[in-house]
N, C-alpha and C positions, 0 to 999 in steps of 0.2 A: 467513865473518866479515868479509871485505876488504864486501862488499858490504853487511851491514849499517852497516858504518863509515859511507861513502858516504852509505848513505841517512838517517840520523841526520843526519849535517854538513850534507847541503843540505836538510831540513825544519827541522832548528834553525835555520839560517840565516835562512831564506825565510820560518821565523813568528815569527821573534825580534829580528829583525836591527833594530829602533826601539829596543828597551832598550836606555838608557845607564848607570844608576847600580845598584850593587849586582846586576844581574843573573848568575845562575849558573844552568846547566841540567844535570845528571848524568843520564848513565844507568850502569847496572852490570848486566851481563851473566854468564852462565856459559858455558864452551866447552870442548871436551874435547881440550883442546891445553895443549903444556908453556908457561910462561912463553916460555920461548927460541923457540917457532913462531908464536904470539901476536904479539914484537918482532919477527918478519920478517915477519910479515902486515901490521902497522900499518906497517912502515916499506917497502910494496910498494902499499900503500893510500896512502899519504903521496905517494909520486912518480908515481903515476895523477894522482892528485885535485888537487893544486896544480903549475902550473907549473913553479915551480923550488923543488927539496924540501930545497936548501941553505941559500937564502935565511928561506926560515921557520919551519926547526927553530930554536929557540933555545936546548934543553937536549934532549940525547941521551944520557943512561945504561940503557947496557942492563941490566947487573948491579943496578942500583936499579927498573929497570922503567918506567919514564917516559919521557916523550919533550913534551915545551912545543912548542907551533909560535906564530908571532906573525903576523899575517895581512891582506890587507884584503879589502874585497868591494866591488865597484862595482855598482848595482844599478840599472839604467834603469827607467821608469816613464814607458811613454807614451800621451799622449792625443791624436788623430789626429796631428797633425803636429810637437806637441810633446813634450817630454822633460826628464822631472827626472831627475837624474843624483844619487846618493847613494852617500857613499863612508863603509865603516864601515870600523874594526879591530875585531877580534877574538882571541882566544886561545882555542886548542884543548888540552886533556891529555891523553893518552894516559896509563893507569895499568897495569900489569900483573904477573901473578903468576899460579902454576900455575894452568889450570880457568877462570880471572876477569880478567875487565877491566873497566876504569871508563873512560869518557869523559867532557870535562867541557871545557862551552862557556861563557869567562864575560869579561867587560870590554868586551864590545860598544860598542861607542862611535859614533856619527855624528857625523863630524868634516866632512863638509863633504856644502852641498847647492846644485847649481847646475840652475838653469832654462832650458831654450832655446827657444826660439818657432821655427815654422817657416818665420822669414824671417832664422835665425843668430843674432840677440840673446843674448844670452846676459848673466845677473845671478845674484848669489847668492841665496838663499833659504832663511828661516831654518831652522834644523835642528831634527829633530823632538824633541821633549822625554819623556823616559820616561815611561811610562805600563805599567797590567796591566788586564788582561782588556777589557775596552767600555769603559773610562774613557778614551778618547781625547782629544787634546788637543785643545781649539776650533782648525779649521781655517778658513780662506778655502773661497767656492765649487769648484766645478769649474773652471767660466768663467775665474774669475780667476788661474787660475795654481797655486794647493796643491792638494796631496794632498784629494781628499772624504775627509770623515770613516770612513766605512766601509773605503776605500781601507787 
């Protein structure tokens, strides 16, 4: 179970991580574990997967089955010698109960997006605007410094 955790968080992450407004992503599983082995997997999955697993729980009940973390991701994006450097927040929930768990990725946010040339320059650059499916937002070229559209 620890490792479908994992692989959920970093493909949500990695294909989701541009939604800002209203986004929510759930998955619900079944598992043939008690509630009580379930909270020690996620919270053994929890201090793998994020650095410090104090710092980004922000609600821990066991007896209620949940577990909030508050999060961010910095996400590099390079083109030869350059790099956009994009930094989201996000929130993870952990749900559980006998048998079943929910996980649920939602408030995605990009709050900040900086550009560097590779001669150190460094500017901000505007942040990507939410979007679903191919409706991407009008980008600048390759050449010039944005994300390409398909990007």
């Amino acid at each position: 179970m620890k490792r479908l955790y994992q692989v959920l968080i970093i493909i949500s992450i990695s294909t989701t991580a541009f939604a800002q407004n209203n986004f929510e992503w759930n998955i619900v599983d079944s598992v043939q574990k008690t509630k009580e082995q379930i909270y020690t997997d996620t919270k053994l999955f929890i201090a793998k997967m994020w650095n410090s697993a104090d710092d980004v729980i922000q609600n821990d009940d066991k007896d209620g089955g949940i577990i909030l973390l508050k999060s961010l991701l910095i996400r590099n994006e390079n083109y030869f010698v350059n790099t956009a450097e994009y930094t989201y927040y996000y929130n993870v929930t952990f749900r559980m109960k006998d048998n079943k768990f929910k996980l649920t990725l939602n408030n995605v946010h990009c709050k900040s997006a900086i550009y560097r040339d590779g001669q150190g320059k460094t500017w901000e650059r505007p942040l990507i605007q939410p979007f679903e499916g191919d409706n991407c937002p009008k980008m600048n070229s390759f050449v010039s410094g944005d994300i390409p559209e398909k990007k």
